[in-house]
C-alpha positions in Angstrom: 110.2 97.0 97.5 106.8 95.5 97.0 104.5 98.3 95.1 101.7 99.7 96.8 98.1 100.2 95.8 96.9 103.8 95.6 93.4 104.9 95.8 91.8 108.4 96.0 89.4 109.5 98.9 89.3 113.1 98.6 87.8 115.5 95.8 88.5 119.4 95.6 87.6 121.6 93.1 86.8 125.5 92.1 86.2 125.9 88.5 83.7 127.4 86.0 80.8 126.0 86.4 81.2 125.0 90.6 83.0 126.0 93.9 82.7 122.9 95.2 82.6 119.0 94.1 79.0 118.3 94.9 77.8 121.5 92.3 80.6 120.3 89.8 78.9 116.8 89.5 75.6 118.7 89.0 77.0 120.7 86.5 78.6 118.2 84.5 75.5 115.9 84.5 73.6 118.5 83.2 75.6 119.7 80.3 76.1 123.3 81.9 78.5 126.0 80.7 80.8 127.9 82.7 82.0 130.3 79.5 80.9 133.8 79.9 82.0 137.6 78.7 85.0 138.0 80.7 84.7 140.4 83.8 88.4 140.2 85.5 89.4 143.0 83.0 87.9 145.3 80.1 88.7 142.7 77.3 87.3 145.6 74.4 90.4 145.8 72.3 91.3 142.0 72.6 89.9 139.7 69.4 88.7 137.2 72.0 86.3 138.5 75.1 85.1 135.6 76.8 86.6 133.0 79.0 86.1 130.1 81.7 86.4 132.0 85.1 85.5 131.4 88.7 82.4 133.2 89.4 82.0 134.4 93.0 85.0 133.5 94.3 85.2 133.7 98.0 88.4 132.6 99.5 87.7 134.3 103.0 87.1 131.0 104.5 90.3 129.3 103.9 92.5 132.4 103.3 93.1 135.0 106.2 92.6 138.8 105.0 96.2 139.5 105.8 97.4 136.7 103.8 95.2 137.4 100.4 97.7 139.8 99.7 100.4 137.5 99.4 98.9 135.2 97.4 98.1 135.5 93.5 94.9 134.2 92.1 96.2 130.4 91.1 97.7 130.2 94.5 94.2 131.3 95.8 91.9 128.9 93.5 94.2 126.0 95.1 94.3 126.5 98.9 90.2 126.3 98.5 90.6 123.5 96.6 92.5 121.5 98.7 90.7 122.6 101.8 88.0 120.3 100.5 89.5 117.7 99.4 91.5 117.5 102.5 88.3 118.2 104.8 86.4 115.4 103.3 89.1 113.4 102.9 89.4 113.1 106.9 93.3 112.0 106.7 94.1 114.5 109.7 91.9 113.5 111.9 92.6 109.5 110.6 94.7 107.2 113.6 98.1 107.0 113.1 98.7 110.6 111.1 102.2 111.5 110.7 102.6 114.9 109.0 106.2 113.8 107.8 104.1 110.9 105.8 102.1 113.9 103.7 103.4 115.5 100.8 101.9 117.9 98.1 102.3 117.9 94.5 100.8 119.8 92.2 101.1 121.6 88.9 101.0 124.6 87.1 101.3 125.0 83.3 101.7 129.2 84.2 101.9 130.2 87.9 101.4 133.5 89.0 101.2 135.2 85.9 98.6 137.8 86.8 101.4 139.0 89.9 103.9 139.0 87.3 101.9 141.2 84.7 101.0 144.1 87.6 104.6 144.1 88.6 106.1 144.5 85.2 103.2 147.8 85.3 104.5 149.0 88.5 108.4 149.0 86.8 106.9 151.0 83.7 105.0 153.5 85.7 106.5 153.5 88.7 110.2 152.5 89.0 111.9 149.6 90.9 112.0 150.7 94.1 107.8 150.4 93.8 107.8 146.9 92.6 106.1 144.6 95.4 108.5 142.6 97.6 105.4 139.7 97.3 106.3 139.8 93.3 108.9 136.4 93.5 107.0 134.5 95.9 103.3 135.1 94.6 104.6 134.3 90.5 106.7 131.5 91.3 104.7 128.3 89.4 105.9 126.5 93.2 103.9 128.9 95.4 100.8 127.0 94.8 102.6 123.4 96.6 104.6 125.5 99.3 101.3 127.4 100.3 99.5 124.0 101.0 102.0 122.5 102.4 102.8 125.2 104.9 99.0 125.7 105.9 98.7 122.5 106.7 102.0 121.1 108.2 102.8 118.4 105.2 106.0 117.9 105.9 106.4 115.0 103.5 107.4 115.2 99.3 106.8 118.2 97.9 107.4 119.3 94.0 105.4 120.9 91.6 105.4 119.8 88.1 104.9 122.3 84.7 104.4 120.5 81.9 102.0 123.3 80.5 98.2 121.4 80.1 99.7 117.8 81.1 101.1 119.4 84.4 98.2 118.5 86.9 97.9 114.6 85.4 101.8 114.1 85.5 101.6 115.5 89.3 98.9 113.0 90.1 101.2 110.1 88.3 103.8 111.4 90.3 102.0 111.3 93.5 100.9 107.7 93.3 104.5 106.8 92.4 105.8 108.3 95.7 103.2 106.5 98.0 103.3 102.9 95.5 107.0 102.9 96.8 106.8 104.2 100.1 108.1 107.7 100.1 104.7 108.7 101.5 101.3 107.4 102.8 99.5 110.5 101.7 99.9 112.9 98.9 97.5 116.0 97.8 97.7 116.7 94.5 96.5 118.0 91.4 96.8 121.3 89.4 95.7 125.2 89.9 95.9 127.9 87.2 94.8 131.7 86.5 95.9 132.5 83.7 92.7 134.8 82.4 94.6 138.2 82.3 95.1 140.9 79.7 98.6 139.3 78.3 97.5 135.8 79.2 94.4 136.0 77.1 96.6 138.1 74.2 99.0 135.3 74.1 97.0 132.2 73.2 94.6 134.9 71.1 97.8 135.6 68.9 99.1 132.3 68.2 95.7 131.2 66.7 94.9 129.0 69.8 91.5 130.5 70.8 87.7 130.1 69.9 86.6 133.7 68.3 83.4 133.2 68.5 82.2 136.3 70.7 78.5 135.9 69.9 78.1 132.7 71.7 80.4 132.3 74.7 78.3 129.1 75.9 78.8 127.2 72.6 82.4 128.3 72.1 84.0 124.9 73.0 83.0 122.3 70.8 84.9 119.5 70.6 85.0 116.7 68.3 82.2 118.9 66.2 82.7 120.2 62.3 82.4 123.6 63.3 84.8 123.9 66.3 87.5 126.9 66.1 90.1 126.4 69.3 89.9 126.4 72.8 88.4 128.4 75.8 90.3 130.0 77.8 89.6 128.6 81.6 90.9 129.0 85.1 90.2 127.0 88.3 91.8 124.0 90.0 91.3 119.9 90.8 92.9 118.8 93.9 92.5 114.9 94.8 94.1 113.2 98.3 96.2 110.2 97.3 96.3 107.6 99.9 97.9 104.0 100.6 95.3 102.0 100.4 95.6 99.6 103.0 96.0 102.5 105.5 92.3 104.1 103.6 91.0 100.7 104.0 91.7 100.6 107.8 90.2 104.1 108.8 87.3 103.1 106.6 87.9 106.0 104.1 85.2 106.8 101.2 87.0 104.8 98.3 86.6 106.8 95.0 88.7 104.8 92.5 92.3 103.5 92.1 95.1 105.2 90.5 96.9 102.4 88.8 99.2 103.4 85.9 100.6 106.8 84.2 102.0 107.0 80.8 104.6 109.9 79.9 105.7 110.3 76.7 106.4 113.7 74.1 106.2 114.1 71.0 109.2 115.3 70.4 107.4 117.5 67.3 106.3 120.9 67.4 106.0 123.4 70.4 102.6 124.1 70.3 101.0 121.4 67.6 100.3 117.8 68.3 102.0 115.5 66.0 99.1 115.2 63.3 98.9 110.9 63.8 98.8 111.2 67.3 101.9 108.7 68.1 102.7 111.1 71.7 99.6 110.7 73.1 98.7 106.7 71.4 102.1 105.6 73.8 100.9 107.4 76.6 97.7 105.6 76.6 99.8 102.1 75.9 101.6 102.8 78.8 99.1 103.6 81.4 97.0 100.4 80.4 100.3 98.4 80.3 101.1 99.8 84.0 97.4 99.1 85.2 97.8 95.9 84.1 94.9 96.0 81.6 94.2 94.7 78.5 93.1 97.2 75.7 89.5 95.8 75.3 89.4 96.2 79.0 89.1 100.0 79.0 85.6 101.3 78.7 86.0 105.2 78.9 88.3 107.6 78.0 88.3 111.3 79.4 89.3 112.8 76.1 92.0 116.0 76.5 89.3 117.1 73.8 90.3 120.9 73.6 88.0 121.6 70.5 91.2 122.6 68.4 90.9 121.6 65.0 94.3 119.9 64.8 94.1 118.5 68.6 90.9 116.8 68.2 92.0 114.5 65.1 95.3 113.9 66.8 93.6 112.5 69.8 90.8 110.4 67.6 93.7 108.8 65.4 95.7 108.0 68.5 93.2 106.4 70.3 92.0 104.1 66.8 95.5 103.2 67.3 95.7 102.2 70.4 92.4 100.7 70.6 91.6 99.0 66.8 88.4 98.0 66.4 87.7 98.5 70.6 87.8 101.8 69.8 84.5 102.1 68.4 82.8 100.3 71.6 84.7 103.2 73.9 82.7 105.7 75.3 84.6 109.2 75.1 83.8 113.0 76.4 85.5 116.3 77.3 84.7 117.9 80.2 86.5 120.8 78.1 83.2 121.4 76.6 81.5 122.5 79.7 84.6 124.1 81.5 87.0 125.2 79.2 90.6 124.8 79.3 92.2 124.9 82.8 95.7 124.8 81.1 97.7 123.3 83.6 94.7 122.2 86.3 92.7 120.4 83.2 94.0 117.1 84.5 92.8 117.7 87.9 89.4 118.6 87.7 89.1 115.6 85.1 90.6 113.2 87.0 87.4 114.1 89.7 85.2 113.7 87.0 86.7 110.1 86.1 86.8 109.4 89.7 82.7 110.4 90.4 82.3 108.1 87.2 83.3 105.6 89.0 81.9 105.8 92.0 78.8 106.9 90.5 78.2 105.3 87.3 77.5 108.0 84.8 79.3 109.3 82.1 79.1 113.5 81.5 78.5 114.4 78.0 80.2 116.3 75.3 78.1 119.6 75.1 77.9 121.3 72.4 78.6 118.7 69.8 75.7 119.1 67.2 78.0 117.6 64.0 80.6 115.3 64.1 83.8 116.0 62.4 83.2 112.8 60.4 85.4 114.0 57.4 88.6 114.5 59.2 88.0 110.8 61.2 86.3 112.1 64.2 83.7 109.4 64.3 84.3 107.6 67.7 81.4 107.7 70.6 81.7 111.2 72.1 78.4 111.0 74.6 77.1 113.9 72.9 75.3 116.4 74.8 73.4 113.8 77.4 74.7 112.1 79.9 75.1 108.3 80.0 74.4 106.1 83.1 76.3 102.9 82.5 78.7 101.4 85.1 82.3 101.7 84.4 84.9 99.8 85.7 88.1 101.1 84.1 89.4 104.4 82.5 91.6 107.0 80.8 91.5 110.3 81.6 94.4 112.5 78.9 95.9 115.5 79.0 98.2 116.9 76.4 100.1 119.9 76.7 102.4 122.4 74.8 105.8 121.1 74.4 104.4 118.0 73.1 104.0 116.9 76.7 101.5 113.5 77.1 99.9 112.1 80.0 97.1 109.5 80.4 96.5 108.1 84.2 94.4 105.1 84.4 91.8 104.7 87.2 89.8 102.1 88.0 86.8 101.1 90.8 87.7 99.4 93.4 
């Protein structure tokens, strides 16, 4: 079987700094913050009090009242999502649609932790016979895929991939394998996650994972700077529409970029720490380029998983001087991490739009935040630090590395 070209021609997204894709451009460009005191819960007594959540979060118009209930909060965050990608998208309006030719994959590093954290409450204070018949159907890491799917009658492939902060990239690697061999002519895909809750933000607090600093959420994530001290905490999700692209061609479908090659690999290390020269994530890059059919020099971008960990951020640095050699210096690099946070398992989605409007577009967002350089530990690469960078773009990487020792890097190109 002859391999298909994929492209993508539908953005969704709900995140920190935007509800929609349009305000998320905005954002970006501008170097805006979506890190904030967090309000979900009374975070007093944890160490860390701040987070990346969805501010005014409305999901009345894509969510029926009597369904709300039924659905947890990363369930939620992705039904809105994909409501826009799909709307502008226009694939089911399009001639020729054929629900059985649609699938949905997305992922989920968590699921419906904040459903399984009140039910566990309800059995301490309340016994089993209280515990919510919606518990296994709103926590399940699935419910997210199944929801779409069954909303909108895609009747085609339908998986959802965890892979903890990778999960959303591997989906959309996934999803352009299924329709570059003809299992599909459509797939929606991306990631969703909510995982800002009392035990969610404990966890990552206790094993050393987190920014501390408390007295200025806004400038908490930092990477690739001296002074960064973890992650931030983020929820939200990044849901893209896959398509043949013949078929896009034909119904004369907005064209944002190609999807052209996914590298997988793990580092087979450490269950939380990158290995410290980076080899995981330098082979996942090798591979993606190797699958687009590129040359190293060719790439001009790279979408850094840039969490502002210390360890994480010179990983990343050393793997991509290794992959690139001296090429690596002409690369232009930034983290949307530093404006949003850390989706966990959507980070790959709602980068992969940003890569995608790059494209299209011909701007590069900047790295926010990033005052001084880790030049002592080797991070001393282009970052686009803290302005935005109009320059056309032909060809990039967008990484995401996740717990596990999980690597991803999709390549996307213009078209």
């Amino acid at each position: 079987m002859s391999r298909r070209r994929v492209v993508v021609t539908g953005l969704g997204t709900v995140n920190p700094i935007a509800l929609t894709v349009p305000e998320y451009w905005q954002g970006l460009l501008a170097g805006k913050s979506g890190i904030a005191p967090i309000t979900q819960f009374d975070a007093t007594h944890h160490k860390v009090k701040f987070a990346g959540e969805v501010k005014n979060f409305d999901p009345s118009g894509s969510i029926e009242p009597r369904e709300l209930r039924r659905l947890d909060r990363f369930t939620q965050l992705a039904l809105v999502a994909a409501d826009e990608a799909i709307r502008e998208s226009g694939i089911k309006t399009s001639p020729g649609y054929n629900p059985t030719r649609v699938g949905v994959i997305l992922g989920s590093g968590i699921g419906g932790i904040r459903e399984f954290e009140d039910g566990v409450g309800v059995l301490i204070t309340k016994g089993p016979h209280r515990v919510s018949p919606f518990v296994i159907p709103k926590m399940i890491a699935n419910a997210a895929a199944g929801n779409v799917s069954i909303k909108h009658d895609f009747r085609g492939p339908n998986t959802t991939v965890t892979t903890a902060c990778s999960s959303a990239a591997h989906a959309i690697g996934d999803a352009m394998r299924q329709i570059a061999y003809g299992f599909a002519d459509i797939i929606v895909t991306g990631g969703t996650e909510a995982a800002i809750t009392p035990i969610g933000l404990a966890g990552f607090i206790n094993c050393r994972a987190l920014s501390e600093r408390n007295d200025s959420p806004q400038t908490a994530s930092r990477p690739f700077d001296k002074n960064r001290d973890g992650f931030v905490l983020s929820e939200g999700a990044g849901i893209l529409v896959l398509e043949e692209y013949e078929r896009a061609k034909a119904r004369g479908a907005t064209i944002y970029c190609e999807v052209l090659g996914c590298g997988n690999t793990a580092d087979a290390f450490h269950i939380t720490a990158p290995h410290e020269d980076g080899r995981g994530a330098a082979a996942a890059m090798q591979q993606a380029i190797l699958e687009a059919g590129w040359n190293t020099p060719d790439v001009q971008y790279v979408n850094a998983h840039g969490t502002s960990t210390p360890l994480g951020d010179v990983a990343e640095t050393l793997a991509m001087k290794k992959v690139f050699g001296d090429h690596a210096k002409k690369l232009m690099i930034s983290s949307t991490k530093s404006m949003i946070g850390h989706l966990l398992g959507a980070s790959g989605g709602v980068e992969a739009i940003a890569c995608a409007l790059s494209l299209k577009h011909g701007v590069i967002h900047p790295t926010i935040n990033l005052h001084e350089q880790d030049i002592a530990a080797g991070c001393d690469l282009d970052y686009v630090p803290n302005t935005a960078r109009q320059v056309r773009v032909t060809k990039v990487l967008s990484n995401s590395f996740g717990f596990g020792g999980h690597n991803c890097s999709l390549a996307l190109g213009s078209i």
